[in-house]
C-alpha positions in Angstrom: 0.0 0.0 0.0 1.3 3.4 -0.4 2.5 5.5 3.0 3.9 8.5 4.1 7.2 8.7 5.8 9.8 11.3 7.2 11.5 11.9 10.4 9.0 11.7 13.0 8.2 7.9 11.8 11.8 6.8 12.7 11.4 9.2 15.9 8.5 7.4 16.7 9.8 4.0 15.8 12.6 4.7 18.6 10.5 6.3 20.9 8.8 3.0 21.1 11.2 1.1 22.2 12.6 3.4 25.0 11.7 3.6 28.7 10.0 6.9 29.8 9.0 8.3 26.3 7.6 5.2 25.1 4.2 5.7 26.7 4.3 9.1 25.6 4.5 8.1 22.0 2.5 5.0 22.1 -0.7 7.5 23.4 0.2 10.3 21.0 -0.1 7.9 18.0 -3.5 6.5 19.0 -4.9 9.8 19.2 -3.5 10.6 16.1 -4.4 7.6 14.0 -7.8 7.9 15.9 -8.7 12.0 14.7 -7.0 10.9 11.3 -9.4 7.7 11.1 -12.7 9.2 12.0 -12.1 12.2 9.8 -12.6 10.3 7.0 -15.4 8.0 9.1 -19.6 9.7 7.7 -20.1 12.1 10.2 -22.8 10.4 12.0 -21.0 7.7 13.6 -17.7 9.2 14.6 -18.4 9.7 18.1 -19.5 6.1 18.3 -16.6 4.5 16.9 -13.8 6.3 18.8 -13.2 4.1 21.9 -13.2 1.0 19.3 -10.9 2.9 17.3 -8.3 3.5 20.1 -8.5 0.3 21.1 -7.8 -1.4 17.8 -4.7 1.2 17.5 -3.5 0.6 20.9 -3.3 -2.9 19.9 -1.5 -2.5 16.8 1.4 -0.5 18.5 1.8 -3.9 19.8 1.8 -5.1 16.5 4.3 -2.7 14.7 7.0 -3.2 18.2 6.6 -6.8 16.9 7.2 -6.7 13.0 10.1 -4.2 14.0 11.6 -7.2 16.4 11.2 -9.5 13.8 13.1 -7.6 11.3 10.5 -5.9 9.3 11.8 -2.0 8.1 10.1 0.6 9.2 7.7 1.2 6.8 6.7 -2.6 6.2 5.9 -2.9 10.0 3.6 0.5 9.9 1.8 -0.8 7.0 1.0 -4.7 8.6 -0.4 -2.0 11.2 -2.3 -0.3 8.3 -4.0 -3.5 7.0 -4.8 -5.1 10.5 -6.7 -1.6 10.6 -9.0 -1.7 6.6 -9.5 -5.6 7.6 -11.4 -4.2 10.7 -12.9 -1.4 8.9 -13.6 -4.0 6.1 -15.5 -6.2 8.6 -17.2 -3.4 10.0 -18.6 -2.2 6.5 -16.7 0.8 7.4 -15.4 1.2 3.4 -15.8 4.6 3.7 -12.4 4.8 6.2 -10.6 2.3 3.9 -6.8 3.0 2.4 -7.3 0.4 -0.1 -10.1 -1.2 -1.8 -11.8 -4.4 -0.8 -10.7 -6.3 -3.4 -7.4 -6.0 -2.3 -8.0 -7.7 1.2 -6.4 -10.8 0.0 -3.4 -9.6 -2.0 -2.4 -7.5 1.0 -2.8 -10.6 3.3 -1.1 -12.9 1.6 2.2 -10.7 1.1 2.5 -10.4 5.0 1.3 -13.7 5.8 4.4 -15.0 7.0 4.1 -12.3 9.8 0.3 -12.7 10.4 -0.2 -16.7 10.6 1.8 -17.2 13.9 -0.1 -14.6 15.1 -3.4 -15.9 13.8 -4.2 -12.7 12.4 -6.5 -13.0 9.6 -8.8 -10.9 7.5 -11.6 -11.9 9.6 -9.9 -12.1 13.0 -7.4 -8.6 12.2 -5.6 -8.7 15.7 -5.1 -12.2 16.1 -2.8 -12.5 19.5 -2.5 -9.0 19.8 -6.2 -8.7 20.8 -6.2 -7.9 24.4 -7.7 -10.3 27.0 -10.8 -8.0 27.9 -11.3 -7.4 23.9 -11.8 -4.0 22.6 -14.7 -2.1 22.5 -17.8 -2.6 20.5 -18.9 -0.3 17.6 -21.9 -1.1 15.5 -21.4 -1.9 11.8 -22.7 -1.0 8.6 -22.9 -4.2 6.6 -24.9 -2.6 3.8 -21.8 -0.6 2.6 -20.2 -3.9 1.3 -22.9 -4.4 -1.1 -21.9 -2.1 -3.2 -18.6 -0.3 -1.4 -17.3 3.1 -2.3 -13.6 4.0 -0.8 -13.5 7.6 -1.2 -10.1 8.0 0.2 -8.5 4.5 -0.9 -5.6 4.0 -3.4 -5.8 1.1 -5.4 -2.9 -0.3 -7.0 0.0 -0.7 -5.1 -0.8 -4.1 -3.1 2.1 -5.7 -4.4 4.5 -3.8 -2.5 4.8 -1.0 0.1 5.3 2.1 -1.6 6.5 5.3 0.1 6.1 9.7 -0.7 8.8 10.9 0.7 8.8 14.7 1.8 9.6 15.9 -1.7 6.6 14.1 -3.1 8.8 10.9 -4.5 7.5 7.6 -4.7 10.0 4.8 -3.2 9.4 1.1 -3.1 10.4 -0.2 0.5 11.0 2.9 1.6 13.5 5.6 2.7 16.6 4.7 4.5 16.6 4.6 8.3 18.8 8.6 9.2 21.7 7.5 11.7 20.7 10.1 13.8 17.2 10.2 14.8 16.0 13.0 17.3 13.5 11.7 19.5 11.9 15.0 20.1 10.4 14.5 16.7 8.4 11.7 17.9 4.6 12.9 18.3 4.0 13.6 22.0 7.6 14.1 23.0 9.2 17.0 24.2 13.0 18.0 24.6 12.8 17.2 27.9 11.3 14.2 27.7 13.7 12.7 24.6 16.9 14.5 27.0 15.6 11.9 30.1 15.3 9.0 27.7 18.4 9.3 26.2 20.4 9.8 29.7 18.4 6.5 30.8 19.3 4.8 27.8 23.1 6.1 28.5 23.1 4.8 31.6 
């Protein structure tokens, strides 16, 4: 599928993995993926899907901390993220808040399935293991919608790889390479401060 990526990606791909701003990063990115989600969501049921929504994205932090520990780049562990998320939208009959069309479910699965089946993550079950014990919460669905689906802000075309714009609007298969110096401040919901006490922990 196609992304996005620049430096507050990699920031929050090592924010993640560090004591004190990991928290801090891990809520700033459900909010975020949360506000992005339900802007695209019909009006009338946003307010009802947002605690379902933040807990299928807390869950797939999990997810993306996983694929980076198994040696997935940074953008191919994002975008296993990205698909858990339509196959839950899919399921819902939420097409309208879908990145790529339906008929790409299975062409998406299959190129990740090497991560998903130990995980038991399927199209119909989008967390798998990463589902938390109490669930997540319940929002009600809108089954009609896959009668005839429109995906007003989907991108068909690109489920054969992951495809990346770069800040200056280029289009990279696999994505960019990781900087060597990554500022954790540039994570979302870090400050100076905050990336300063990480990085003396990290030191010590």
């Amino acid at each position: 599928m196609k992304l996005n990526q620049n430096v507050r990606h990699f920031a929050a791909k090592k924010a993640l993995t560090l004591p004190i701003v990991g928290d801090l990063a891990r809520g700033k990115l459900v909010d975020l993926h949360t506000n992005v989600f339900l802007g695209k969501a019909d009006e009338a049921h946003r307010a009802e899907r947002r605690e379902h929504l933040d807990d299928l994205f807390e869950a797939t932090v999990d997810t993306y901390v996983a694929a980076l520990e198994a040696g997935y780049h940074e953008a191919e562990a994002r975008e296993i993220t990205h698909i858990q998320a339509n196959f839950d939208f899919f399921n819902h009959g939420w097409t309208e808040m879908m990145e790529f069309p339906a008929d790409e479910l299975e062409a998406h699965y299959n190129r990740h399935a090497d991560f998903f089946e130990p995980y038991g993550i399927t199209i119909a079950d989008p967390l798998g293991s990463f589902r938390p014990p109490g669930g997540i919460s319940e929002a009600s669905s809108t089954p009609e919608k896959l009668e005839d689906p429109e995906h007003p802000h989907a991108e068909g075309g690109f489920a054969d790889d992951v495809y990346v714009s770069g800040p200056d609007g280029e289009l990279l298969v696999g994505g960019h390479d990781e900087p060597d110096d990554v500022d954790l401040a540039s994570a979302p919901g870090v400050s100076p401060e905050d990336a300063e006490s990480a990085e003396e922990a990290e030191s010590d």
